[in-house]
PDBQT receptor file of N, H, CA, C and O in Angstrom, charges set to zero:
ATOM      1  N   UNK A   1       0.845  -1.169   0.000  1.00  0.00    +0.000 N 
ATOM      2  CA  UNK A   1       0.000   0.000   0.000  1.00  0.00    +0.000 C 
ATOM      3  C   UNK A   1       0.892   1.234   0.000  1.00  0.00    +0.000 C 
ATOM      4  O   UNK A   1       1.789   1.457   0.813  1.00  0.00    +0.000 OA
ATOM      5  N   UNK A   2       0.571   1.910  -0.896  1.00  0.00    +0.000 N 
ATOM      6  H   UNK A   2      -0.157   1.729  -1.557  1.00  0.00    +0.000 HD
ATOM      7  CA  UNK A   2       1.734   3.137  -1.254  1.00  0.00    +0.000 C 
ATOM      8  C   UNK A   2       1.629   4.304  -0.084  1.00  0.00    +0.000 C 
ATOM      9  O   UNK A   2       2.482   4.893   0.579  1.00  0.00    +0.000 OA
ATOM     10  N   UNK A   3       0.073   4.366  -0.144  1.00  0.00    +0.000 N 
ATOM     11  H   UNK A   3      -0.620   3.887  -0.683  1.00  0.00    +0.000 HD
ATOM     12  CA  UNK A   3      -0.364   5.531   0.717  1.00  0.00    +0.000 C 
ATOM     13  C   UNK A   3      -1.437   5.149   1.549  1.00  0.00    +0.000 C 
ATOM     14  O   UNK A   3      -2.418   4.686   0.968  1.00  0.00    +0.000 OA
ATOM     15  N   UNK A   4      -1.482   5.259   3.076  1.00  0.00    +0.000 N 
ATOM     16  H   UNK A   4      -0.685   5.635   3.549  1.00  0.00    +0.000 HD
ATOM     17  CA  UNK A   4      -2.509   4.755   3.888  1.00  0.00    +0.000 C 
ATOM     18  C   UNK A   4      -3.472   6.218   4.402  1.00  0.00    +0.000 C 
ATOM     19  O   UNK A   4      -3.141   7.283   4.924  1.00  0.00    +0.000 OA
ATOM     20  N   UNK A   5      -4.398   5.813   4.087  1.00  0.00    +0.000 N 
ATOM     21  H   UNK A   5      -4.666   4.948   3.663  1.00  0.00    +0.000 HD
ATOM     22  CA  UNK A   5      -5.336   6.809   4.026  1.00  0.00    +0.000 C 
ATOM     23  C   UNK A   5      -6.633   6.212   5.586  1.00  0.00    +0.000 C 
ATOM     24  O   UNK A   5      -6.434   5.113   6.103  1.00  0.00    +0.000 OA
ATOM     25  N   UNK A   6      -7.720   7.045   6.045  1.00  0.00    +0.000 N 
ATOM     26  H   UNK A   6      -7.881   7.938   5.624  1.00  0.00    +0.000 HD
ATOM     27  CA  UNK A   6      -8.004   6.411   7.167  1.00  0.00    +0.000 C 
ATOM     28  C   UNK A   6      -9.565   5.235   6.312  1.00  0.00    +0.000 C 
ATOM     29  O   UNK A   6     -10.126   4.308   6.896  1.00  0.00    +0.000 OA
ATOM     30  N   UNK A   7      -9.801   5.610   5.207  1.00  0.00    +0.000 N 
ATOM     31  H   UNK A   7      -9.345   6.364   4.733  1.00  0.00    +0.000 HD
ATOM     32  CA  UNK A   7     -10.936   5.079   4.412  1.00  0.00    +0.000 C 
ATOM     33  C   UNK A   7     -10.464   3.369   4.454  1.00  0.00    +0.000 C 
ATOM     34  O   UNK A   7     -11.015   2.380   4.938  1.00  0.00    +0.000 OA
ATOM     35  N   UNK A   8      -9.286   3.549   3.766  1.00  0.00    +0.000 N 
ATOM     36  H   UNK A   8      -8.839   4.352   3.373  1.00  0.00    +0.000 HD
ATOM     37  CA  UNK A   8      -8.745   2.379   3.672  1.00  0.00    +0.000 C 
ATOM     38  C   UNK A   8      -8.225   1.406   5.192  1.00  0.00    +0.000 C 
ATOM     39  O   UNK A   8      -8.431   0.197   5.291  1.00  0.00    +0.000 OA
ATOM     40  N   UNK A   9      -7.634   2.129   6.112  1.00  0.00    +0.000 N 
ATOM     41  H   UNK A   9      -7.467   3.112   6.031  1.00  0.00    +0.000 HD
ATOM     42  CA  UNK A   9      -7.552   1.401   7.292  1.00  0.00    +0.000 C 
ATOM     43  C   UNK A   9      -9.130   0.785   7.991  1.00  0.00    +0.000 C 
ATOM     44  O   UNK A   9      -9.246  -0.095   8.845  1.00  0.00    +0.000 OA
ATOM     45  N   UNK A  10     -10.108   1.482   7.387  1.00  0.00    +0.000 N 
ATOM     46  H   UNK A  10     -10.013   2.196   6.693  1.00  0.00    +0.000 HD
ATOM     47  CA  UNK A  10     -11.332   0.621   8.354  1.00  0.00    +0.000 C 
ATOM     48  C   UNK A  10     -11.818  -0.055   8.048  1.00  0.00    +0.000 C 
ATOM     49  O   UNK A  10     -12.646  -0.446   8.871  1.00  0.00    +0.000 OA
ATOM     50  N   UNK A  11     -11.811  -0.796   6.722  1.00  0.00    +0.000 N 
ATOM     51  H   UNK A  11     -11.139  -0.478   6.053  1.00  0.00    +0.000 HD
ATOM     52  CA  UNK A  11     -11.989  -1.901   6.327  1.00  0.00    +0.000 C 
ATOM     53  C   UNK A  11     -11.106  -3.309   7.271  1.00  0.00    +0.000 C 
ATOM     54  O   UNK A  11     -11.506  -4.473   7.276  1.00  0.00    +0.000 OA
ATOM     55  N   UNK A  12     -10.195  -2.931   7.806  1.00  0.00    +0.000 N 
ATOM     56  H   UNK A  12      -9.870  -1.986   7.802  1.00  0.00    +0.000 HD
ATOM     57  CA  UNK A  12      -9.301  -3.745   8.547  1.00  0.00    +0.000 C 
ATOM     58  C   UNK A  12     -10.029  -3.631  10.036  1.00  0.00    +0.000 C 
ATOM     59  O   UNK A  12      -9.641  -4.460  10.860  1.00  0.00    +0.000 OA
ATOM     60  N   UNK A  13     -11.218  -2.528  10.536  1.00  0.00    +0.000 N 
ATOM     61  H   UNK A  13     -11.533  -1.854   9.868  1.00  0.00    +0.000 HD
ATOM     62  CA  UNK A  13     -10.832  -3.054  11.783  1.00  0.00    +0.000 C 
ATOM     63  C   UNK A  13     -13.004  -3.102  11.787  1.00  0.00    +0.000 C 
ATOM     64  O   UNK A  13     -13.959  -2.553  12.338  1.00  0.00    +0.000 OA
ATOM     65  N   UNK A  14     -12.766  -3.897  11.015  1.00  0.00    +0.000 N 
ATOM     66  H   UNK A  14     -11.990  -4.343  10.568  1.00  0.00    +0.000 HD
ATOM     67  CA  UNK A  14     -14.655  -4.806  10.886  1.00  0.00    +0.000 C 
ATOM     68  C   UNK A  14     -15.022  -5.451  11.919  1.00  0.00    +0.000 C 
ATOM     69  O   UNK A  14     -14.417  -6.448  12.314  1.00  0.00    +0.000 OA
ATOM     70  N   UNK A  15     -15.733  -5.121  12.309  1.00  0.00    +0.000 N 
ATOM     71  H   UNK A  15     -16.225  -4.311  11.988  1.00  0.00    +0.000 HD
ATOM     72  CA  UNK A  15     -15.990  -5.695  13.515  1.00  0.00    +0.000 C 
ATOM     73  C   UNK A  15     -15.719  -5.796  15.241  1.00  0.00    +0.000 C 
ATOM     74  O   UNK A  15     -16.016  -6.528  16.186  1.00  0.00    +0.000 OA
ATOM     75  N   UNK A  16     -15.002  -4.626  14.974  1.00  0.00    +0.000 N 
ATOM     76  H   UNK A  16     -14.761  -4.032  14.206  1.00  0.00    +0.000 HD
ATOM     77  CA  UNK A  16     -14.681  -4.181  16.505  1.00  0.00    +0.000 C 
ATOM     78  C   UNK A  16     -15.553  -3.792  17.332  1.00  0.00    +0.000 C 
ATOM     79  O   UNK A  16     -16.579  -3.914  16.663  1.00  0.00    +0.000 OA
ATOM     80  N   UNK A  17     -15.891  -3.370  18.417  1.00  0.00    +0.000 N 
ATOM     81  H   UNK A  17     -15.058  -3.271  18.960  1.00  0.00    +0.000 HD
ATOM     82  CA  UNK A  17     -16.996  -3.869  19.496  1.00  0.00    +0.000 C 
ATOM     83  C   UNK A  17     -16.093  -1.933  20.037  1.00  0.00    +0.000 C 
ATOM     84  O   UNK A  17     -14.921  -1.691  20.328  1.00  0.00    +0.000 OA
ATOM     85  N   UNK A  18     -17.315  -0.988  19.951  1.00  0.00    +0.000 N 
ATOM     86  H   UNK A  18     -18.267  -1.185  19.715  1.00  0.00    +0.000 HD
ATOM     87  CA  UNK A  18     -16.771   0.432  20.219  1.00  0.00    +0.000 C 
ATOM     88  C   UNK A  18     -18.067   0.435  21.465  1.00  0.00    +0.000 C 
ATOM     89  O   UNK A  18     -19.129  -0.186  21.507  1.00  0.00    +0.000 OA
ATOM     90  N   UNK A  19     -17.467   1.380  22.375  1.00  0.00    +0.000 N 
ATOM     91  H   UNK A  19     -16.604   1.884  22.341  1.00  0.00    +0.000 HD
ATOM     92  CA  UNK A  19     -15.728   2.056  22.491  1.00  0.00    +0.000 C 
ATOM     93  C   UNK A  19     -14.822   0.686  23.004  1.00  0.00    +0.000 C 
ATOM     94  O   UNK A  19     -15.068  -0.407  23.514  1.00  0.00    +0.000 OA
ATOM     95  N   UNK A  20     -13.669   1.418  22.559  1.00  0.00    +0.000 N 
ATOM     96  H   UNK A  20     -13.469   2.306  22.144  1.00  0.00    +0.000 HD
ATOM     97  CA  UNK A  20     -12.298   0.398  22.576  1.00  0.00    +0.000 C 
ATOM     98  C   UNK A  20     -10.917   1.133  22.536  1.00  0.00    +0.000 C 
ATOM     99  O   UNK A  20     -10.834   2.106  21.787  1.00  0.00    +0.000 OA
ATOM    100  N   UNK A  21     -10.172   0.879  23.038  1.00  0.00    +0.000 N 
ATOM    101  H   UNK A  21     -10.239   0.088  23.647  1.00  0.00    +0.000 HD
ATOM    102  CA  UNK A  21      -8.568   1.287  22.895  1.00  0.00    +0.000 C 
ATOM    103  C   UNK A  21      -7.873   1.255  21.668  1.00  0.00    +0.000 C 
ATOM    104  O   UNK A  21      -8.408   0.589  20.782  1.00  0.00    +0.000 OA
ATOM    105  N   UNK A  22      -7.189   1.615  21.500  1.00  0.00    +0.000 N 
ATOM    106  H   UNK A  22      -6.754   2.156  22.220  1.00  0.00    +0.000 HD
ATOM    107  CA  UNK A  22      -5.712   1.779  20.539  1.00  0.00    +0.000 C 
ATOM    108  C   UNK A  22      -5.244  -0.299  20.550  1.00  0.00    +0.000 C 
ATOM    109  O   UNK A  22      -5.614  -1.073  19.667  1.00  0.00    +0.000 OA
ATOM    110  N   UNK A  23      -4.674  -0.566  21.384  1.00  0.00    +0.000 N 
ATOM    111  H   UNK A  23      -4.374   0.063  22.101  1.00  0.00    +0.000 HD
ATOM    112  CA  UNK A  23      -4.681  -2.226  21.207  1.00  0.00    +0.000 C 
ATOM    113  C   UNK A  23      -5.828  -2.917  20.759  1.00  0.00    +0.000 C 
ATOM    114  O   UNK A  23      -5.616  -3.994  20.202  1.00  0.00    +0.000 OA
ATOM    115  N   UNK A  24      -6.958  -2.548  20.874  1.00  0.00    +0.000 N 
ATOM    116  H   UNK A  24      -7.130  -1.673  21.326  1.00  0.00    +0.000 HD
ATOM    117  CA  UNK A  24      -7.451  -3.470  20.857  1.00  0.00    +0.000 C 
ATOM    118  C   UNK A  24      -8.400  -2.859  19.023  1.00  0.00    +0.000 C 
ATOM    119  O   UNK A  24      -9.257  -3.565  18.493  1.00  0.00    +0.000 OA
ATOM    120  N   UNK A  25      -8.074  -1.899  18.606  1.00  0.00    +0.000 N 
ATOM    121  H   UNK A  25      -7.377  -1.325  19.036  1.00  0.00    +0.000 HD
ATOM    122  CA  UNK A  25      -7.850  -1.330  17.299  1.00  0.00    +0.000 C 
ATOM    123  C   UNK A  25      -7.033  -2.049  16.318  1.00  0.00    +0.000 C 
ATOM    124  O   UNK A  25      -7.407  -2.691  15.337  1.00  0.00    +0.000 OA
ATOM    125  N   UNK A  26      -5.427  -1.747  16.915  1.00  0.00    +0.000 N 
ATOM    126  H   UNK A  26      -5.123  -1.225  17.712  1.00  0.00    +0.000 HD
ATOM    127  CA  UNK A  26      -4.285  -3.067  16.427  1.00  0.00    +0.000 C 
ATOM    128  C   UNK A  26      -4.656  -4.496  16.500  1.00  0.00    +0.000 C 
ATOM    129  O   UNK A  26      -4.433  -5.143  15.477  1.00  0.00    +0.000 OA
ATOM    130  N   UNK A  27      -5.035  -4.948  17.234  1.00  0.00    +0.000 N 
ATOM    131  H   UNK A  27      -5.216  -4.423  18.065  1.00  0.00    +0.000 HD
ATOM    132  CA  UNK A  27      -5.509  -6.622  17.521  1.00  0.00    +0.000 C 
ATOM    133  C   UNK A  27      -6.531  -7.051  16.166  1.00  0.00    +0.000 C 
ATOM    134  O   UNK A  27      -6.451  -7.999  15.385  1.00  0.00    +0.000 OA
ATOM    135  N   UNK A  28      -7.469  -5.966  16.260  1.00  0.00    +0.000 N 
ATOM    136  H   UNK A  28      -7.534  -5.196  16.894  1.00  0.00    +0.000 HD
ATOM    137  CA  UNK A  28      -8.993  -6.276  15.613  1.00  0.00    +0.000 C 
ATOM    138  C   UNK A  28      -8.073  -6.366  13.745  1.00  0.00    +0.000 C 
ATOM    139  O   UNK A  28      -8.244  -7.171  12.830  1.00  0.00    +0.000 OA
ATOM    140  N   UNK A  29      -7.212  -5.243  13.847  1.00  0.00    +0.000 N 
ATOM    141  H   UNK A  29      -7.074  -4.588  14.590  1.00  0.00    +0.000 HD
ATOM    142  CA  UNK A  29      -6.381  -5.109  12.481  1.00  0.00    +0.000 C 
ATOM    143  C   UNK A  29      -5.980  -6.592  11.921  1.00  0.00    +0.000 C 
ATOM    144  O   UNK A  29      -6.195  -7.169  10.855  1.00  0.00    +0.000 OA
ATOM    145  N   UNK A  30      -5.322  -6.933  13.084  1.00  0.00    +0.000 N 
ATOM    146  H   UNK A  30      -5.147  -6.464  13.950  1.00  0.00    +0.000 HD
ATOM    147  CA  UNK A  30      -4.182  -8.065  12.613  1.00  0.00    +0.000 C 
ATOM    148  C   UNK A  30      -4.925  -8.940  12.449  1.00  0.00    +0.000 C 
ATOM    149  O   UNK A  30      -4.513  -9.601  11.496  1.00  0.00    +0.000 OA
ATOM    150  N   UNK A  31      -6.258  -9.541  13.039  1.00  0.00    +0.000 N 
ATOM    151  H   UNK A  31      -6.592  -9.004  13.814  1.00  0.00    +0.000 HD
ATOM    152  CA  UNK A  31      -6.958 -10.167  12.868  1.00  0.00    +0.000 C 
ATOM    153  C   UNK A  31      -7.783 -10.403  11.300  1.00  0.00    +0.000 C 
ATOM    154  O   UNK A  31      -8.146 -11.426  10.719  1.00  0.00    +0.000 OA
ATOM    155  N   UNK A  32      -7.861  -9.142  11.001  1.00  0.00    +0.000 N 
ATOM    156  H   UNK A  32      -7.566  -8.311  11.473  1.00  0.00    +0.000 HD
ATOM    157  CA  UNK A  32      -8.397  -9.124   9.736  1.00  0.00    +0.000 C 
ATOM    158  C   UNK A  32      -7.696  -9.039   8.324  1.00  0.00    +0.000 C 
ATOM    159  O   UNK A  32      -8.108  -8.670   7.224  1.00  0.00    +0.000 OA
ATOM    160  N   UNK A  33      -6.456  -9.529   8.779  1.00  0.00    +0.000 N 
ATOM    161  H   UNK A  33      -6.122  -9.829   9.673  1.00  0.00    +0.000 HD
ATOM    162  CA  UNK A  33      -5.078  -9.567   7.805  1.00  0.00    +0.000 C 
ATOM    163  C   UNK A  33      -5.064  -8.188   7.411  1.00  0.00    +0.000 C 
ATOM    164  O   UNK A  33      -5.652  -7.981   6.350  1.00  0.00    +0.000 OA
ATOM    165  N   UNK A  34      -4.723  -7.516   7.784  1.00  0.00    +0.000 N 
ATOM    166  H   UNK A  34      -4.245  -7.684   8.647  1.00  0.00    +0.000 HD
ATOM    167  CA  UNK A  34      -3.932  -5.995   7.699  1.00  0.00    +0.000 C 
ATOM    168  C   UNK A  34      -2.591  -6.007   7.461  1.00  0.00    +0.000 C 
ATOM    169  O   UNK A  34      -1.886  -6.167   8.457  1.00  0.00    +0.000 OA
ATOM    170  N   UNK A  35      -1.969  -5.863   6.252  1.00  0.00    +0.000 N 
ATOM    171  H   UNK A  35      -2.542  -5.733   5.442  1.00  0.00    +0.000 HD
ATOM    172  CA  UNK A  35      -0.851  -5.798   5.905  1.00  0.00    +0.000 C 
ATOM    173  C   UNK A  35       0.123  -4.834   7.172  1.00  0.00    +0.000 C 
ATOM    174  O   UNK A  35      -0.215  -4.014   8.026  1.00  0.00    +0.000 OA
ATOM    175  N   UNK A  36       1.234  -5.332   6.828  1.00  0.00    +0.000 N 
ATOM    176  H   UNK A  36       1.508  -5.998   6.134  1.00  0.00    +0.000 HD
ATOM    177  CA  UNK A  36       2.284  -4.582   8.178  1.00  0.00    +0.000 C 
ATOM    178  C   UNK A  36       2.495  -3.320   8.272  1.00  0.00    +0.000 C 
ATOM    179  O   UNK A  36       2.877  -2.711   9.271  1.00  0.00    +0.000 OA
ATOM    180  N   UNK A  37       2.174  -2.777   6.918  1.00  0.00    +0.000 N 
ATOM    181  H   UNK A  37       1.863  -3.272   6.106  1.00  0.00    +0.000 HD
ATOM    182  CA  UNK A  37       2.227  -1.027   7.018  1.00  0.00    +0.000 C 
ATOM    183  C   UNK A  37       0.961  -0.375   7.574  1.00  0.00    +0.000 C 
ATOM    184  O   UNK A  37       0.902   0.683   8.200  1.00  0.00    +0.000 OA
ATOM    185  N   UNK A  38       0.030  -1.133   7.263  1.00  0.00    +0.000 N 
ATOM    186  H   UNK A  38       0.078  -1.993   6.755  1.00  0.00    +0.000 HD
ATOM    187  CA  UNK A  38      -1.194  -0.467   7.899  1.00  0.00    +0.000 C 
ATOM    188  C   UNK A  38      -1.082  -0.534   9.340  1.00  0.00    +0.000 C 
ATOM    189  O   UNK A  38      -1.329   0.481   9.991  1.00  0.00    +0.000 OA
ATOM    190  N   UNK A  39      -0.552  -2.188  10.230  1.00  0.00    +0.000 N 
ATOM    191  H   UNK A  39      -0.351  -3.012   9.701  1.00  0.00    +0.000 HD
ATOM    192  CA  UNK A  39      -0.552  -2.087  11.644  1.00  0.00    +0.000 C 
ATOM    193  C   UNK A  39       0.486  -0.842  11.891  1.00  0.00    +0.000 C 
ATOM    194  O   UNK A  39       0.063   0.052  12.625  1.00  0.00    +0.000 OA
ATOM    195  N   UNK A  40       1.570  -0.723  11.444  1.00  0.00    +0.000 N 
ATOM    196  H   UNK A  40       1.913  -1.448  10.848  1.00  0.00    +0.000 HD
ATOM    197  CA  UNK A  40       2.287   0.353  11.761  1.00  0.00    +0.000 C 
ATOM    198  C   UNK A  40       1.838   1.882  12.092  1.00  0.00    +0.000 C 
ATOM    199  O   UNK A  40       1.989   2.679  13.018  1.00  0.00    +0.000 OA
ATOM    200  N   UNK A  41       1.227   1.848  10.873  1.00  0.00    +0.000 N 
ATOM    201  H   UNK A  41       1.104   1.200  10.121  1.00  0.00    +0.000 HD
ATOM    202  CA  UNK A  41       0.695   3.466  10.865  1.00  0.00    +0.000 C 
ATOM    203  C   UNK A  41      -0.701   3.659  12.220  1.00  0.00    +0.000 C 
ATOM    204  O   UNK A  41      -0.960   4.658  12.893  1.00  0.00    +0.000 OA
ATOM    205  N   UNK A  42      -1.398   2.233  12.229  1.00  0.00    +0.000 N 
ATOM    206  H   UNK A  42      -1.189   1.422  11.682  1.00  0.00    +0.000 HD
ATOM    207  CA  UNK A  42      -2.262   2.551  13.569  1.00  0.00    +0.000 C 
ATOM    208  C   UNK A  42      -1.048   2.872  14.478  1.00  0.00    +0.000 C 
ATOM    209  O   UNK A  42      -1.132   3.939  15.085  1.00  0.00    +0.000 OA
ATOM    210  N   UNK A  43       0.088   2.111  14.675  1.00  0.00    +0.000 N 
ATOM    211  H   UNK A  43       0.155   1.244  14.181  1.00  0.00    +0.000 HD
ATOM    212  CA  UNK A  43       0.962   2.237  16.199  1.00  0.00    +0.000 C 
ATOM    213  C   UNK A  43       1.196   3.684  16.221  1.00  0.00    +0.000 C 
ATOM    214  O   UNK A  43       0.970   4.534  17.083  1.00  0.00    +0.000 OA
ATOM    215  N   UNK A  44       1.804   3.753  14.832  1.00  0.00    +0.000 N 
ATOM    216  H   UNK A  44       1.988   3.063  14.132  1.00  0.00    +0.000 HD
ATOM    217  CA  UNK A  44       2.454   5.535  15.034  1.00  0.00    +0.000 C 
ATOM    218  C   UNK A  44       1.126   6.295  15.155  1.00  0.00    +0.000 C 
ATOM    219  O   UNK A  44       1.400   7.356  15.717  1.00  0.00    +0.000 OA
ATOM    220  N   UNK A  45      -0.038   6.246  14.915  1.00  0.00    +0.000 N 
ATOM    221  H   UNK A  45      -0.261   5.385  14.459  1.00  0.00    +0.000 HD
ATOM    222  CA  UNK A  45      -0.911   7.634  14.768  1.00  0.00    +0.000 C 
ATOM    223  C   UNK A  45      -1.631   7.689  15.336  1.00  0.00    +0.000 C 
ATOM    224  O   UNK A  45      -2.311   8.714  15.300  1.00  0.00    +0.000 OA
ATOM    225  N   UNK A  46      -1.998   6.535  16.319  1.00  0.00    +0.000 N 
ATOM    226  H   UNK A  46      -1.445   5.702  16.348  1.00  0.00    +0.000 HD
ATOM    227  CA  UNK A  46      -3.091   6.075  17.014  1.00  0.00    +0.000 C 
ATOM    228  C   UNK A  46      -2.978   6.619  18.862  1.00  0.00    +0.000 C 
ATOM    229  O   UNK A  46      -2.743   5.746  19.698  1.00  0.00    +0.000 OA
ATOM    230  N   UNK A  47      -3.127   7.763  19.208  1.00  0.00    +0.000 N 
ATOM    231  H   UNK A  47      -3.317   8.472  18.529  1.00  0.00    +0.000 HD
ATOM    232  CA  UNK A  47      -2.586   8.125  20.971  1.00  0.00    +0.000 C 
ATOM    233  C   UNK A  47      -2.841   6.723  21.929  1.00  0.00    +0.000 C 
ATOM    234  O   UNK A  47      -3.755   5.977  21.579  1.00  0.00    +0.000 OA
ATOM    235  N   UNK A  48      -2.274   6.477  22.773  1.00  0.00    +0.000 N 
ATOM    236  H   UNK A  48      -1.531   7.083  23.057  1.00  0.00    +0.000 HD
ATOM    237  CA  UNK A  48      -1.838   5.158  23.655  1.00  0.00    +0.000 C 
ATOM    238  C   UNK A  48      -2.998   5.643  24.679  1.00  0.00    +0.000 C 
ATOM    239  O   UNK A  48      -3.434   4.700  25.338  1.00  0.00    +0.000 OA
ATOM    240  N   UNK A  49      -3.623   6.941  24.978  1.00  0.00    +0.000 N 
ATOM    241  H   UNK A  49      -3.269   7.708  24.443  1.00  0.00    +0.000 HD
ATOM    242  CA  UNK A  49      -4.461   7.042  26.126  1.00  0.00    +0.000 C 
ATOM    243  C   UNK A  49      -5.837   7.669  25.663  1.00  0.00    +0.000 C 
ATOM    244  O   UNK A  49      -6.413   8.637  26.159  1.00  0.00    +0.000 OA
ATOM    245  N   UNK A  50      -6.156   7.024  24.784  1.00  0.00    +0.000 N 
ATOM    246  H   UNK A  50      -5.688   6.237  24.381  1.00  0.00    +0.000 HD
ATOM    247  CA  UNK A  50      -7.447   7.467  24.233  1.00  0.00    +0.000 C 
ATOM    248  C   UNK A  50      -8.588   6.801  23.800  1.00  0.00    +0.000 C 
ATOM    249  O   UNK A  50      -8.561   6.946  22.578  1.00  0.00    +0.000 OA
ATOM    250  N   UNK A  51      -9.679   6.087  24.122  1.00  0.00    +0.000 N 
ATOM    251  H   UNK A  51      -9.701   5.969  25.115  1.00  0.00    +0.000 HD
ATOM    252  CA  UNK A  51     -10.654   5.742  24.156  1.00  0.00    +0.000 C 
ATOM    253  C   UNK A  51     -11.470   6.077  22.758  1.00  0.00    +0.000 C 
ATOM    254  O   UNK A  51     -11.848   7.241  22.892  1.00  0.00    +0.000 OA
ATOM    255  N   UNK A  52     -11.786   5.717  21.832  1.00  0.00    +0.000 N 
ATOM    256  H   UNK A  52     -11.478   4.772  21.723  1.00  0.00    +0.000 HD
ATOM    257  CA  UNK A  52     -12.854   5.408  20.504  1.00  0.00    +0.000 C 
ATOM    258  C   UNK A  52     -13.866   4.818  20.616  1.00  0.00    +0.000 C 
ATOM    259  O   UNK A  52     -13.960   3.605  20.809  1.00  0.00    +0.000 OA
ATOM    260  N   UNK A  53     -15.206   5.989  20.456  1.00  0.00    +0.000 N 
ATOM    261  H   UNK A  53     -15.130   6.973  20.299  1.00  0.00    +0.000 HD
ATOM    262  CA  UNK A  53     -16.107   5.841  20.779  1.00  0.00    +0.000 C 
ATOM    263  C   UNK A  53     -16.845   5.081  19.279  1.00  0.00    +0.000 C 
ATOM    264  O   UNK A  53     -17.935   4.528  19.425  1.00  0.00    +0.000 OA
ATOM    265  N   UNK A  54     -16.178   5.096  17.852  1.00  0.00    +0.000 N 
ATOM    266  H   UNK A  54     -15.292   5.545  17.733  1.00  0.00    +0.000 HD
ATOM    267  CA  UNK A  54     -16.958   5.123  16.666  1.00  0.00    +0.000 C 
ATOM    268  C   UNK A  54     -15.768   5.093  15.963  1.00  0.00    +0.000 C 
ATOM    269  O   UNK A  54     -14.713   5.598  16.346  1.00  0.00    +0.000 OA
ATOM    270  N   UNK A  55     -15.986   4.381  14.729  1.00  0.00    +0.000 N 
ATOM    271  H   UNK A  55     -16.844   3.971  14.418  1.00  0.00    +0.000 HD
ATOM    272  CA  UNK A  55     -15.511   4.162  13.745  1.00  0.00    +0.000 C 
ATOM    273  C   UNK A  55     -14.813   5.643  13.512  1.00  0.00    +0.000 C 
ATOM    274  O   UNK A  55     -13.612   5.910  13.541  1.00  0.00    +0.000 OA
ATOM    275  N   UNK A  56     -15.978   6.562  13.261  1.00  0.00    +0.000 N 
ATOM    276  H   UNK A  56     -16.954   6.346  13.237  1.00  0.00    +0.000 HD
ATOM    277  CA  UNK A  56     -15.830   8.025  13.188  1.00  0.00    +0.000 C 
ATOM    278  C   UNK A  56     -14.584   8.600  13.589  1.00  0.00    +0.000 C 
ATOM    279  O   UNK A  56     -13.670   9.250  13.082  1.00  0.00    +0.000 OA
ATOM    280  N   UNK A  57     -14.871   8.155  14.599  1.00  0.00    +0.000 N 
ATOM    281  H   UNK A  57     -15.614   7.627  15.011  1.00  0.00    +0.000 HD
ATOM    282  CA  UNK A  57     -13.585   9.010  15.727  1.00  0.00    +0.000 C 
ATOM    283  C   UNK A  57     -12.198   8.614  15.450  1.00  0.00    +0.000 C 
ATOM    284  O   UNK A  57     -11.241   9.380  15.571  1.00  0.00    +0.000 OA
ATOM    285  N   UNK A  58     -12.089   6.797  14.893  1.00  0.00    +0.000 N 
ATOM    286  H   UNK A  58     -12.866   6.175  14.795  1.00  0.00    +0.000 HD
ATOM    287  CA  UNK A  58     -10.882   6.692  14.149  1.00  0.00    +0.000 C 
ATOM    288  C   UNK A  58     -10.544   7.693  13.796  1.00  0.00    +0.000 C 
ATOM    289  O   UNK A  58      -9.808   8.644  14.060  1.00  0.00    +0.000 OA
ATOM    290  N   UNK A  59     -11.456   7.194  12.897  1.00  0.00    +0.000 N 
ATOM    291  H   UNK A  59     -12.054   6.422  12.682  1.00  0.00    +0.000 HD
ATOM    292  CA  UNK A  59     -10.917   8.481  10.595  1.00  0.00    +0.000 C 
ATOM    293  C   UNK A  59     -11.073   9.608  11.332  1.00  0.00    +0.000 C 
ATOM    294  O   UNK A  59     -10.764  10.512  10.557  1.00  0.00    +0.000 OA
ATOM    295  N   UNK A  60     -11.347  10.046  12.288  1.00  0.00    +0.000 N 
ATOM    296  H   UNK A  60     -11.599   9.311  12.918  1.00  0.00    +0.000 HD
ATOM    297  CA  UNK A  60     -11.250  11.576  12.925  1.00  0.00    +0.000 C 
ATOM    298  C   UNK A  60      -9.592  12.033  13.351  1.00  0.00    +0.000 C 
ATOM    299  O   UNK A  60      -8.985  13.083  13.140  1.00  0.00    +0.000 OA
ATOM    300  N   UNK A  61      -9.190  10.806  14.011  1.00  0.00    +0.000 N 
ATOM    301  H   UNK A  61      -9.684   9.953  14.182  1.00  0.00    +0.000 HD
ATOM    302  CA  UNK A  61      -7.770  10.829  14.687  1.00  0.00    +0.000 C 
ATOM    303  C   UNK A  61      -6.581  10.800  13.867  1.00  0.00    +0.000 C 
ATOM    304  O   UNK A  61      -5.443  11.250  14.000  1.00  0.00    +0.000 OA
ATOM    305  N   UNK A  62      -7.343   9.964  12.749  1.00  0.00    +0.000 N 
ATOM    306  H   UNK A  62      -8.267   9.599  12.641  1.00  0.00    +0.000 HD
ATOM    307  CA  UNK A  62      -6.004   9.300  11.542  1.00  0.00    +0.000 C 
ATOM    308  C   UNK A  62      -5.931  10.349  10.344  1.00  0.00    +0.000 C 
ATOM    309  O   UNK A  62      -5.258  10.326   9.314  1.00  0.00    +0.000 OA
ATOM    310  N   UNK A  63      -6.911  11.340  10.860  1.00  0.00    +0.000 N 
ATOM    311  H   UNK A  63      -7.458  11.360  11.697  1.00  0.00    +0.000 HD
ATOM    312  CA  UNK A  63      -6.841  12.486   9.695  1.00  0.00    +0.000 C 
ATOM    313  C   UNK A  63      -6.111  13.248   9.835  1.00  0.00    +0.000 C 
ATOM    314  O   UNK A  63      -5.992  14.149   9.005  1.00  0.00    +0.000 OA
TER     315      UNK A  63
């Protein structure tokens, strides 16, 4: 994936059960075969103390 955009990362995290953490964002990823650049870019862009209430709020954060 050349360029990770947040449209494209939420297809990877289907089915996650909100609100939820940053790990458990990454987990739901890897689960859904998310290539390694995409888990990356959740690690780097994703804050470690922040709570996601909605899909929304991802593509809100990753924007």
């Amino acid at each position: 994936m050349d360029e990770i955009n947040p449209v494209q990362v939420q297809k990877y995290l289907s089915g996650v059960a909100y609100p939820c953490d940053k790990q458990t964002l990454i987990d739901t990823a890897k689960e859904n075969g998310a290539p390694p650049d995409v888990i990356d870019y959740l690690e780097q862009n994703l804050p470690d103390d922040e709570e996601f209430e909605s899909a929304a709020d991802v593509s809100a954060t990753l924007s």
